[in-house]
C-alpha positions in Angstrom: 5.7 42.9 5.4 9.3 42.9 4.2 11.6 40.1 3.9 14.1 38.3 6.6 17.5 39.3 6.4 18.2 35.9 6.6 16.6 34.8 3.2 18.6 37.7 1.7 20.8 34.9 0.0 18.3 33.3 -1.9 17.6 36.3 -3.6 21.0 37.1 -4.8 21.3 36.9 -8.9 23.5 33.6 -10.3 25.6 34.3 -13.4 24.4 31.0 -15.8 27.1 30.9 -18.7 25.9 34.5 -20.5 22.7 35.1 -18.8 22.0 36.1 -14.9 19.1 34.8 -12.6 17.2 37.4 -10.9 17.5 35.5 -7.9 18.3 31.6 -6.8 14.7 29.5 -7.4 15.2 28.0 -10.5 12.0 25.9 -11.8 12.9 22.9 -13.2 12.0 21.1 -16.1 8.9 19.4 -15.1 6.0 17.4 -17.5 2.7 18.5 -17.1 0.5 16.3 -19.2 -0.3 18.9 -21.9 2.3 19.8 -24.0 1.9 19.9 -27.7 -1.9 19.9 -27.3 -2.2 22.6 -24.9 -0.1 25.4 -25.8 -1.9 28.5 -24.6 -2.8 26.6 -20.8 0.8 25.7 -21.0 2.4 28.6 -21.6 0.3 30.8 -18.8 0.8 27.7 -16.4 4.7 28.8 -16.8 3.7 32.4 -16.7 2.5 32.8 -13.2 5.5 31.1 -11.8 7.3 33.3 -13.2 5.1 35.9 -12.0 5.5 34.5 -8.7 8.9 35.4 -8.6 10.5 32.2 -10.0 14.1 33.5 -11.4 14.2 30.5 -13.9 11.3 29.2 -15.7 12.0 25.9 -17.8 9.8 23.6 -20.2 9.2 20.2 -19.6 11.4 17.7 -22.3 11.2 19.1 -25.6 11.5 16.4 -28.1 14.0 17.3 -30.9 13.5 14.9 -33.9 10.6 12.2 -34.4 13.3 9.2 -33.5 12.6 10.5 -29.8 8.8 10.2 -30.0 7.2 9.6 -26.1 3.8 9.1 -27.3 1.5 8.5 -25.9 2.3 10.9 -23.2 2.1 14.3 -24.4 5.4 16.7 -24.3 6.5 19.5 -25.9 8.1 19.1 -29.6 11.0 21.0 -31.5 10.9 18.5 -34.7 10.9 21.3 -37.1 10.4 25.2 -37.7 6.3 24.6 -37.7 6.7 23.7 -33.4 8.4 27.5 -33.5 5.1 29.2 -32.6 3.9 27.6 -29.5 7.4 27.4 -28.0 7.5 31.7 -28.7 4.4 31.5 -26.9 5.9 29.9 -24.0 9.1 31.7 -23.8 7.5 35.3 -24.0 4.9 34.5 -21.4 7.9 33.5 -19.2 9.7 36.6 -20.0 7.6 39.2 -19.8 6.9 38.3 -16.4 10.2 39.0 -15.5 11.8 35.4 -15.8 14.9 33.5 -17.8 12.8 31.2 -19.8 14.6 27.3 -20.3 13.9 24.9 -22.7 15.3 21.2 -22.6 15.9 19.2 -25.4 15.5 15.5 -25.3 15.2 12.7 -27.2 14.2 9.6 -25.3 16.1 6.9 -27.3 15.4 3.7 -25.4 12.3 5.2 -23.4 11.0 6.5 -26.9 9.2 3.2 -28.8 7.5 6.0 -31.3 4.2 4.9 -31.6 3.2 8.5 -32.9 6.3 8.9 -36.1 6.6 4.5 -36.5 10.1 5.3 -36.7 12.7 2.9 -35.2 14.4 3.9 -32.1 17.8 5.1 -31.9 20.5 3.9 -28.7 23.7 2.3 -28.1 22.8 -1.2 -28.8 20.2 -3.2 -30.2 18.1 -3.9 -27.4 13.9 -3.7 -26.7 12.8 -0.3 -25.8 13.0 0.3 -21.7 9.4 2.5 -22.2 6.8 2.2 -19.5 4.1 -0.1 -21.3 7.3 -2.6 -22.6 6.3 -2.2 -25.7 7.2 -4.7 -28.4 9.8 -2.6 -30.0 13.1 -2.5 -30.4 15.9 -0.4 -30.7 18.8 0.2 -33.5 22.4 0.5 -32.3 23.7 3.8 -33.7 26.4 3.5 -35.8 28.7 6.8 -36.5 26.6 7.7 -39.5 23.3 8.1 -36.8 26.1 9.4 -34.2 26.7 12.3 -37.2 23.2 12.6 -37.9 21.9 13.0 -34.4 24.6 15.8 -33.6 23.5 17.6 -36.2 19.5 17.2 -35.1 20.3 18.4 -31.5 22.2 21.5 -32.7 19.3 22.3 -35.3 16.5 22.3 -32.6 19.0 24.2 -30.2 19.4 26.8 -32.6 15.1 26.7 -33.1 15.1 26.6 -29.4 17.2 30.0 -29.9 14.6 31.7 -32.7 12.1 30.7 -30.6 13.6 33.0 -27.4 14.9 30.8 -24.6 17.3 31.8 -22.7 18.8 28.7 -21.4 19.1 25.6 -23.9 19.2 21.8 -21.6 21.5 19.7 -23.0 19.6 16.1 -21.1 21.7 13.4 -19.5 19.1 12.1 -16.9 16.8 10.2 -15.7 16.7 7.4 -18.7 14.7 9.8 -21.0 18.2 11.2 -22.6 19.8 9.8 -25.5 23.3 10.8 -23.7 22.1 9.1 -20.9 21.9 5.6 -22.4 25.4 6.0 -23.7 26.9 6.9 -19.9 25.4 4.0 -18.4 26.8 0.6 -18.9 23.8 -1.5 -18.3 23.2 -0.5 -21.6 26.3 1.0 -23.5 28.4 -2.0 -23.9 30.1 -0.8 -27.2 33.2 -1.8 -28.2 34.0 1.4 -30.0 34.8 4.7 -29.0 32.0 5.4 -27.5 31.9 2.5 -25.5 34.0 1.1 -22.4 35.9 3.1 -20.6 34.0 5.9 -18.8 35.7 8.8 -21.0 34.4 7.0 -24.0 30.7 6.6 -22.4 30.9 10.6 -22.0 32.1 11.4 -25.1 28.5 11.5 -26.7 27.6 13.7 -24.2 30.8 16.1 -24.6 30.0 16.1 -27.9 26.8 17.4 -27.2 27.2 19.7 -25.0 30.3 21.4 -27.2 28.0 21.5 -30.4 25.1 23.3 -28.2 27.5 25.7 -27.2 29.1 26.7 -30.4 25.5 27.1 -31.9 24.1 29.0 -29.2 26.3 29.8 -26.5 27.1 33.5 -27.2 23.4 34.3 -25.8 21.9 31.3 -24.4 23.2 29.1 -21.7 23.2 25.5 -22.2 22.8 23.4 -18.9 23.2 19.5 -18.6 20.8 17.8 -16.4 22.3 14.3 -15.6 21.8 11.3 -12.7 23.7 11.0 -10.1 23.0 7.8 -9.3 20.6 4.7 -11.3 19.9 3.2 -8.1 20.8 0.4 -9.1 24.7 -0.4 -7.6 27.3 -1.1 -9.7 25.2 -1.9 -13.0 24.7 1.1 -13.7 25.9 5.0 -13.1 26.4 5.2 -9.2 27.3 8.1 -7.2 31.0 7.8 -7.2 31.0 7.5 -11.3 28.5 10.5 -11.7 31.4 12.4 -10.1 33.5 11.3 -11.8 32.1 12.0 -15.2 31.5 15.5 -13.8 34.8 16.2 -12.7 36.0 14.8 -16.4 33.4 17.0 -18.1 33.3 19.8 -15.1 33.6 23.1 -17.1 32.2 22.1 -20.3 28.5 23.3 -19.4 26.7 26.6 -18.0 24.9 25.1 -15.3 25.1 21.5 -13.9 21.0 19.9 -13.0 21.7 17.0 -11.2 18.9 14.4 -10.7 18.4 10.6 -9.8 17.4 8.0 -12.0 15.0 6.8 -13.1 11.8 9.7 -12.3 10.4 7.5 -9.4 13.9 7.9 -7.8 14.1 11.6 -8.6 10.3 12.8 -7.4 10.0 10.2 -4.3 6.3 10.9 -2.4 6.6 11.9 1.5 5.2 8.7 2.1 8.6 7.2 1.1 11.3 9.9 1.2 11.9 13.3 3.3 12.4 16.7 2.0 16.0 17.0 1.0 16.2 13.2 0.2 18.8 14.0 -2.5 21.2 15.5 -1.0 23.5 12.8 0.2 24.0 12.2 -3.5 24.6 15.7 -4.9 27.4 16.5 -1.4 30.1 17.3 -3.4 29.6 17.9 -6.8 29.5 21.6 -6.4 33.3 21.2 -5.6 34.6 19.3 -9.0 33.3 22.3 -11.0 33.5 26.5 -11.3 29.9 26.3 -12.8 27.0 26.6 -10.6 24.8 23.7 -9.5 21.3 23.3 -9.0 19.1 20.4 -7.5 16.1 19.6 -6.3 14.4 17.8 -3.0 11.0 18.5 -2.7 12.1 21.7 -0.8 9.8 24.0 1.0 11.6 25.0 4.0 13.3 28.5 3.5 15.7 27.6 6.7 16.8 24.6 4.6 17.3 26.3 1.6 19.7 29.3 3.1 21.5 25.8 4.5 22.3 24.1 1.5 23.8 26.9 -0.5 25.2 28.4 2.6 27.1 25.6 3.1 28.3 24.8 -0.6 25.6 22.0 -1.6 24.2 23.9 -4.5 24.1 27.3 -6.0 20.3 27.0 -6.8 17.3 26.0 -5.4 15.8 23.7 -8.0 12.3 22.6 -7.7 9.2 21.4 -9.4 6.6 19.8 -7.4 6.8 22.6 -5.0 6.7 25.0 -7.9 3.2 23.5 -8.8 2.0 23.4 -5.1 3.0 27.4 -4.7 3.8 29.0 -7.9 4.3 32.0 -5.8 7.0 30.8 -2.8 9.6 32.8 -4.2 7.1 36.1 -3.9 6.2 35.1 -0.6 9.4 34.7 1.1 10.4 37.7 -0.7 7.8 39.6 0.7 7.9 37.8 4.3 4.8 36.0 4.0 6.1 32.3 5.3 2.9 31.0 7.2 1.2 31.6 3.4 3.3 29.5 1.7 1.2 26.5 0.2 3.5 23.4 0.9 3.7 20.6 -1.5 3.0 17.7 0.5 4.4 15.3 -1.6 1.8 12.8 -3.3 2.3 12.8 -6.8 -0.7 13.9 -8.4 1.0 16.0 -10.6 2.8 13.3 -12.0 -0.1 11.4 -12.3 -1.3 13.7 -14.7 1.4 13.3 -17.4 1.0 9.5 -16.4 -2.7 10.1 -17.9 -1.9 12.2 -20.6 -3.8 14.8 -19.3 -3.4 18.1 -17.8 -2.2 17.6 -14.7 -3.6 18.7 -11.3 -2.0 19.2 -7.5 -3.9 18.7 -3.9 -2.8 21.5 -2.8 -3.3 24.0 -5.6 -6.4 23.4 -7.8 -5.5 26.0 -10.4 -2.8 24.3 -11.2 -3.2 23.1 -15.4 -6.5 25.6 -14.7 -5.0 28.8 -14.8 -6.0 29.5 -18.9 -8.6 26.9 -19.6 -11.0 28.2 -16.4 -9.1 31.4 -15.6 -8.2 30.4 -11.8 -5.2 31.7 -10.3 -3.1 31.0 -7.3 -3.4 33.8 -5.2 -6.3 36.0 -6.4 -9.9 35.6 -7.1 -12.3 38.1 -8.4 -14.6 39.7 -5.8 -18.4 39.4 -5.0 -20.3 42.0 -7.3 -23.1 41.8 -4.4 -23.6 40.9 -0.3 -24.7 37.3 0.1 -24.0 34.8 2.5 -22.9 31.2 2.5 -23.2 28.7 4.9 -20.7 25.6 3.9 -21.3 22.6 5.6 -18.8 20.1 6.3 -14.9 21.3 6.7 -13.0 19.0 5.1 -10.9 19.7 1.9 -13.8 20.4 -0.4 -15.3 22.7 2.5 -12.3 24.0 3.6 -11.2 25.5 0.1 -14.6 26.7 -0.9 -14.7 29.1 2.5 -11.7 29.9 1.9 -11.8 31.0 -2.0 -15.0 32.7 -0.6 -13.3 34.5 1.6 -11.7 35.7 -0.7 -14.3 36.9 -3.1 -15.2 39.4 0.2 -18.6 36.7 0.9 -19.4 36.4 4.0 -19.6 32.5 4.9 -20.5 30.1 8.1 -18.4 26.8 8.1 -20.2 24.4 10.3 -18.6 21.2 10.9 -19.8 18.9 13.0 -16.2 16.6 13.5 -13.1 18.1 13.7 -12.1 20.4 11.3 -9.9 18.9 8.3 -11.9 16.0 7.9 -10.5 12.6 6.1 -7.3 14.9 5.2 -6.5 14.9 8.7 -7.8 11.4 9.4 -5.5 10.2 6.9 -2.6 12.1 7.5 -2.1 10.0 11.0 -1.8 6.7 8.7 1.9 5.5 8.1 4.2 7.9 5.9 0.7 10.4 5.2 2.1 13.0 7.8 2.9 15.8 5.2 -0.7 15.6 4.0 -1.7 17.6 7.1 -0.5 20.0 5.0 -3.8 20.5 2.9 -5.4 20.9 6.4 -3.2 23.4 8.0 -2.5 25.7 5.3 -6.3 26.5 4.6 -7.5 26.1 8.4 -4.6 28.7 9.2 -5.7 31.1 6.3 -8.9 31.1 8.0 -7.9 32.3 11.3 -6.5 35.3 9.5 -9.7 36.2 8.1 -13.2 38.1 10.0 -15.7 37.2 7.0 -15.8 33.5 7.3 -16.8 31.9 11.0 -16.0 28.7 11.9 -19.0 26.6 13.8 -17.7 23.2 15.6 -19.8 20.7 16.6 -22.4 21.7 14.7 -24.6 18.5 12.7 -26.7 20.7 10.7 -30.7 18.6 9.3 -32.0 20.1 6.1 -34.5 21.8 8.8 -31.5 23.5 10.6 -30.4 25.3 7.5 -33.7 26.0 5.9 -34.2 28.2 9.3 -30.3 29.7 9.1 -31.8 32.4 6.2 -28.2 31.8 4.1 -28.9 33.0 0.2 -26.1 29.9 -0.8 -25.7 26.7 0.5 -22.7 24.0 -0.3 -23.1 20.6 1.1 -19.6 19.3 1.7 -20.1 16.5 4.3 -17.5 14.0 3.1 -18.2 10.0 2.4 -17.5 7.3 4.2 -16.1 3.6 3.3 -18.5 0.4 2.3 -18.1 -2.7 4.2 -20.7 -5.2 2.1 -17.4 -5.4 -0.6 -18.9 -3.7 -3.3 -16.4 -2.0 -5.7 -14.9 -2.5 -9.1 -15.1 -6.7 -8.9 -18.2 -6.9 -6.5 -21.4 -4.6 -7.7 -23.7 -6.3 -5.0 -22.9 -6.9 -1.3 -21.3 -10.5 -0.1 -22.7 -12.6 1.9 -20.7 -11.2 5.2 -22.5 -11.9 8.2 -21.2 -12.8 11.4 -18.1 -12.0 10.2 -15.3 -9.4 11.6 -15.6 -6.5 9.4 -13.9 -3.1 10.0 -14.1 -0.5 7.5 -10.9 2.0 6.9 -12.7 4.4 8.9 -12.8 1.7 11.8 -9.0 1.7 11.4 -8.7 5.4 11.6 -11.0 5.7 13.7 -8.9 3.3 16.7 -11.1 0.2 16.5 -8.9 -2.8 15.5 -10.1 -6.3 14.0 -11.1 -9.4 16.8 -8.6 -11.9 15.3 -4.5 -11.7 14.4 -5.2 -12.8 11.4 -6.5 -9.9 8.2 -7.6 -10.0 5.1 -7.8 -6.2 3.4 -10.2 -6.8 0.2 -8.4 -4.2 -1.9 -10.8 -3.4 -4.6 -9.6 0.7 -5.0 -6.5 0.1 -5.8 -4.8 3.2 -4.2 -2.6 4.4 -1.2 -6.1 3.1 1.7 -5.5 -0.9 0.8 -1.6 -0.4 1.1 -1.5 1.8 4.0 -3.8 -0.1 6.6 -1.6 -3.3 5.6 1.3 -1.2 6.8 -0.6 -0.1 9.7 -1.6 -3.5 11.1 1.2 -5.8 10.3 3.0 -3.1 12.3 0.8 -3.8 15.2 1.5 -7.2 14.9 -1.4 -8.5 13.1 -0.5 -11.1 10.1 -1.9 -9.6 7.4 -2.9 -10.7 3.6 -3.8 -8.4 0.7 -6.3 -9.7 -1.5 -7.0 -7.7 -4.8 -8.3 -8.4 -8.1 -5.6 -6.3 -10.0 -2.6 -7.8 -10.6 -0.5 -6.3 -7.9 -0.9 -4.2 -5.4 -1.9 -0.7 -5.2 -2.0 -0.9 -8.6 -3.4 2.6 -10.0 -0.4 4.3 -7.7 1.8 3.2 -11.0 0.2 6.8 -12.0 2.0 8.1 -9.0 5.6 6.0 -9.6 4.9 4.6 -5.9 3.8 1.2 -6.9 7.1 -0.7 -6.8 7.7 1.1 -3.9 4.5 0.1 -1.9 4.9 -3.6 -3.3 8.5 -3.3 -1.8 7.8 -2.8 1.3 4.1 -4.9 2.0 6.6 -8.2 0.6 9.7 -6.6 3.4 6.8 -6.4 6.0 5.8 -9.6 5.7 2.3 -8.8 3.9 1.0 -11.6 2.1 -0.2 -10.5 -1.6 -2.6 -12.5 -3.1 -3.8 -10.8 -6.7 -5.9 -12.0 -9.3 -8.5 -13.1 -6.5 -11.6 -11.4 -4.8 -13.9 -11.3 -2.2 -16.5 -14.5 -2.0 -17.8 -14.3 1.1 -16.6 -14.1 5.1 -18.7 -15.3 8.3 -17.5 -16.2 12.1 -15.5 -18.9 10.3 -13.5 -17.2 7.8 -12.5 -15.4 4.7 -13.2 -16.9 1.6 -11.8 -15.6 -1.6 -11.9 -17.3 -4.9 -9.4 -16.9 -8.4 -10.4 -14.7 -11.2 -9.3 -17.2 -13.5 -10.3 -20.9 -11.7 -12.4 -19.7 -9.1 -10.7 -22.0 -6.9 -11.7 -21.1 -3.6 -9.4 -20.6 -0.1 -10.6 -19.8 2.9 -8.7 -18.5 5.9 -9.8 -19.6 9.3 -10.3 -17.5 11.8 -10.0 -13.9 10.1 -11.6 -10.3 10.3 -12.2 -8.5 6.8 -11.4 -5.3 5.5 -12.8 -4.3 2.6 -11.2 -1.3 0.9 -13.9 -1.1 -2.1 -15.6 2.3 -2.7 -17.4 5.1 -0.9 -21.0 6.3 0.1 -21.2 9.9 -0.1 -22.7 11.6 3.3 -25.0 14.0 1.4 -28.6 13.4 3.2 -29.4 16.5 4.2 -28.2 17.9 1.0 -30.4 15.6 -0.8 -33.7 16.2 1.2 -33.2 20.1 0.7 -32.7 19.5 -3.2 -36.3 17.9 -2.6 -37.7 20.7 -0.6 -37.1 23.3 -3.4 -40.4 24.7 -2.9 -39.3 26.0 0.7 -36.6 27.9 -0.3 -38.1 31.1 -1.1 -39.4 31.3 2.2 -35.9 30.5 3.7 -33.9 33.3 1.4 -32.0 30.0 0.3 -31.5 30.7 -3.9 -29.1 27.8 -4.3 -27.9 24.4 -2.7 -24.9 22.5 -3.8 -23.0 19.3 -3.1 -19.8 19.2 -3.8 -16.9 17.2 -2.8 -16.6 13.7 -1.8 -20.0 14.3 -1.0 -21.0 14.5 -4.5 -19.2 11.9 -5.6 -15.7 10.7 -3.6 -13.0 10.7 -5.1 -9.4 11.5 -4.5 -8.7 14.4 -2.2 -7.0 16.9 -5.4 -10.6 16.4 -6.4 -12.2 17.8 -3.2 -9.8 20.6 -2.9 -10.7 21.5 -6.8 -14.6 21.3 -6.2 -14.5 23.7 -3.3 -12.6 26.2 -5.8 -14.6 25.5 -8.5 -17.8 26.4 -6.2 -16.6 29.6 -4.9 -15.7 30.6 -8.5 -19.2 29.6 -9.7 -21.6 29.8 -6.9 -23.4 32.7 -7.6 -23.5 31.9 -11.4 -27.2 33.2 -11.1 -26.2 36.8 -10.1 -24.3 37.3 -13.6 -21.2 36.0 -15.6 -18.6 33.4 -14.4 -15.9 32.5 -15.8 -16.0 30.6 -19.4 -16.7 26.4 -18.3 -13.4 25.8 -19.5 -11.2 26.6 -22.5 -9.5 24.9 -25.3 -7.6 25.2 -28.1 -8.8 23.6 -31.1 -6.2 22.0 -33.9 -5.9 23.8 -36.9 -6.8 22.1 -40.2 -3.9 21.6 -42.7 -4.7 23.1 -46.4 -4.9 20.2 -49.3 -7.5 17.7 -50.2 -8.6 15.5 -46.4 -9.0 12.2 -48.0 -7.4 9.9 -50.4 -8.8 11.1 -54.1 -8.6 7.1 -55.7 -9.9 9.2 -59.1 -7.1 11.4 -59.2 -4.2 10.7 -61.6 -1.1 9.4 -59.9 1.7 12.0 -58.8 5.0 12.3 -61.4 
């Protein structure tokens, strides 16, 4: 297929200070969760976006001295000549698939409370560190010796960032994890010196910057500033009036203007709480107060929407990172007029959760993603069968879905029996408030299907262990989903409460239409992710007065992984939810709910009140088990393996369904020769010199 004329546009090149783009989708810096530990997964993760047709390719934050140390969350480092090597790495994987490969330095000031180096952070004021866990730390002002010293730094690990072969060099201004940043803002710049006060004294430091970066590298690198538009937080701090302002004072100074919000959580909203293109009424504008070209992001996946924006003058490239992770290969497909293949992000955050957990991160739509070295998975392709089988997968929801699929692929030929409607709890959920975009996980692999002639779809088909011991299929994968507790058992609770006569709907009552006897609820929210939240948005809507009880100490609480916590708290109080933490489940009959205090144990009861626990999950795996125990009978059936995967296994998040099905079709016929390695990793190096403290040896001279 070839490409719309229409999309022609985005595939024009962008002259960026000394360099050229190959075309307008520019990846933005984005964290990942492996960094400094993970240099050979990190560097092929970059790789394949660029080999799917990404123009830029750009690190995450790149810390430039150990003044700026984020630990414990794991980014890149330029401290000195021996982080050289894993940057190359990064920068000619980048390259030699045809990209411009970015690098953005950073130091993270008042974000940075260096539990790694112990050294004292650096800002504009002596204040406590503004880091995620509030640790008990405080920053140093800077005086103009550290102002001195600091310029210095940042053009040293520019000029690394140079040796190291990036083509574009970030000088960062955003999102409250840039030194430059701090200075701008006057919630926490209130100097009295020249770098304080009015706003051409809070951008000096930046100016500064940005002129240094350029005279060490700007004859072959271009050096982008990413900056905030906006705090979100009125007139305390930088609004979007003022970010325009500071552009227009520093307009030309730069290659290449990044504009974000601030802080992250702003910047990379969820669809639950913000639409694609939620940006842009900040960034309408900017393009026009400079002659440099401008770049944003918005959670953009719509082509149409993209031709739009620079058509009409928002924004000369289409920045993006969350839908860079979901499709590493959107640019490709447009390209090649392959729209209905694009994989849309669908806006959830579990990429971000991953840098949240210092941990490689993962995406629900793409379960290569942080997989691509350590497994060998890519994106698009997957190696094919060596030998005819067949594969009946039972259950089509995301774990069944993407194992037929990813089968498909190999060239098996597979059954998908489902016995509910295809999509399972993905499309279940997706009808809940703000989940609409989740459909996404549904439609893309149902549709991919339909294009397909080796893998059948059977509906309405409940399958018994008997049923597919007579089917004659070689492999079998048991993918039949879970479904929610109503005894309370969970995290507090690990034996059922006394709950009889009492109201109790379950979150697949709720989703499945039924709706409590009494107005009044209690949701019992013992997961502590989006369910608990969600139904309390779905019946105080409906008019139902409705209390969250939970033993955590707010709401929701794990979705701080996912930066929607303050948001989800936000809107429950706006709604009218009542939020009762540090309390759990005692017991609930025709009377009542009765929960007590982790702390007193003090006891309240509500009167006249249906229950809803949100707790934990059964898996739906009988027929898998009783085939597991029929072993014998499976010669005689041609059956050579049975596996549960999926929520079925074990439930658990739906990135973690979508990532068993893959992992099964790369694995299933394991006994029919080599799969892939488990999983790789790099192991660190040992530094030469004695490993311990010698108390014998004479002291040094």
């Amino acid at each position: 297929m070839s490409r719309d004329p229409r999309y022609d546009i985005l595939f024009e090149p962008v002259k960026i200070g000394p360099v050229t783009t190959k075309n307008r989708f520019f990846q933005v810096p984005h964290c990942n969760g492996m960094g400094y530990r993970d240099a050979t997964a990190l560097a092929t993760m970059r790789a394949i976006k660029a080999e799917g047709g990404w123009g830029v390719v750009c690190t995450e934050q790149v810390e430039i001295h150990p003044t700026g140390d984020i630990a414990p969350f794991i980014e890149l480092r330029i401290w000195d000549d021996q982080d050289l090597p894993m940057l190359a790495r990064i920068a000619d994987a980048v390259k030699s698939k045809g990209a411009l490969a970015g690098l953005q330095l950073a130091h993270n000031s008042m974000n940075a409370p260096n539990l790694y180096s112990r050294e004292i952070p650096l800002g504009p004021m002596d204040l406590p560190v503004y880091s995620y866990f509030s640790d008990p730390v405080q920053v140093r002002a800077m005086d103009k010796e550290d102002i001195r010293n600091f310029r210095k730094w940042h053009r040293d690990a520019a000029i690394r960032a140079k040796r190291a072969g990036f083509n574009l060099i970030y000088v960062y201004a955003g999102k409250l994890f840039g030194l430059p940043m701090y200075f701008l803002s006057r919630r926490f710049n209130q100097r009295t010196d020249e770098y304080g006060g009015s706003l051409e004294n809070r951008a000096r430091f930046l100016k500064e910057l940005i002129e240094d970066t350029k005279d060490a590298v700007g004859d072959t690198c271009a050096v982008p500033c990413r900056i905030s538009v906006d705090e979100m937080v009125g007139d305390e701090g930088i609004h979007a009036a003022e970010a325009q302002d500071i552009i227009g004072h520093l307009a030309e100074l730069p290659d290449l203007w990044d504009l974000t919000l601030s802080g992250w959580e702003y910047d990379s909203q969820t669809s639950r709480f913000a639409e694609e293109g939620y940006q842009l009424p900040f960034i309408r504008g900017i393009k026009q107060l400079t002659t440099k070209p401008v770049v944003s992001v918005g959670r953009y996946t719509s082509p149409d929407l993209m031709v739009k924006l620079v058509r009409d003058g928002v924004i000369d490239l289409i920045g993006a990172a969350r839908p860079s992770i979901a499709d590493p290969y959107l640019p490709k497909k447009i390209e090649e007029g392959r729209i209905e293949d694009i994989r849309e992000c669908i806006g959830c955050n579990m990429c971000v959760a991953g840098d949240f957990t210092m941990t490689p991160s993962r995406c629900t739509q793409n379960p290569s993603f942080g997989d691509e070295w350590r497994r060998g998975w890519h994106p698009e392709t997957i190696r094919s069968v060596k030998t005819d089988t067949k594969v009946l997968v039972v259950g089509a929801g995301p774990a069944g879905l993407e194992a037929a699929m990813m089968l498909g692929r190999r060239g098996v030929e597979v059954a998908l029996a489902e016995k509910g409607e295809p999509g399972g709890r993905v499309l279940r959920e997706a009808r809940l408030p703000g989940l609409s975009a989740w459909k996404r996980v549904a439609d893309y692999r149902l549709g991919q299907l339909q294009r397909v002639t080796n893998v059948t779809l059977y509906r309405d088909s409940a399958l018994t262990a008997d049923d597919i011991l007579g089917f004659g299929f070689a492999h079998v994968a048991i993918a039949t989903g879970s479904a929610w507790r109503t005894d309370g058992v969970g995290r507090r609770l690990l034996r059922p409460a006394p709950l009889e006569g009492a109201d109790v709907l379950s979150p697949d009552d709720l989703m499945a239409g039924k709706r409590p006897k009494h107005r009044n609820v209690v949701i019992f929210d013992d997961d502590h992710y989006y369910m608990g939240g969600v139904l309390a948005e779905l019946l105080v809507k409906e008019g139902f007065e409705v209390s969250v009880v939970t033993p955590a100490a707010e709401v929701s609480t794990w979705m701080r992984m996912t930066m929607e916590q303050l948001f989800v708290q936000h809107r429950l109080v706006n709604l009218g939810v009542k939020i009762i933490s540090h309390h759990h489940l005692l017991r609930a009959d025709a009377a009542g709910v009765t929960y007590a205090c982790g702390f007193t144990g003090k006891e309240t009861t509500i009167e006249g009140c249906s229950l809803v626990p949100v707790t934990a999950r059964l898996p739906h795996n009988s027929a898998g088990r009783e085939l597991l125990a029929r072993r014998d009978e499976w010669s005689a059936a041609g059956i050579k393996s049975v596996t549960i995967i999926g929520d079925a296994l074990a439930p658990g998040t739906i990135a973690a369904a979508v990532w068993a099905g893959r992992r099964y079709a790369e694995e299933f016929d394991a006994d029919e020769g080599p799969v892939p390695k488990d999983m790789r990793r790099e192991v660190t190096g040992l530094a030469e010199g004695p490993f311990y403290w010698d108390r014998t040896a004479p002291a040094a001279t």
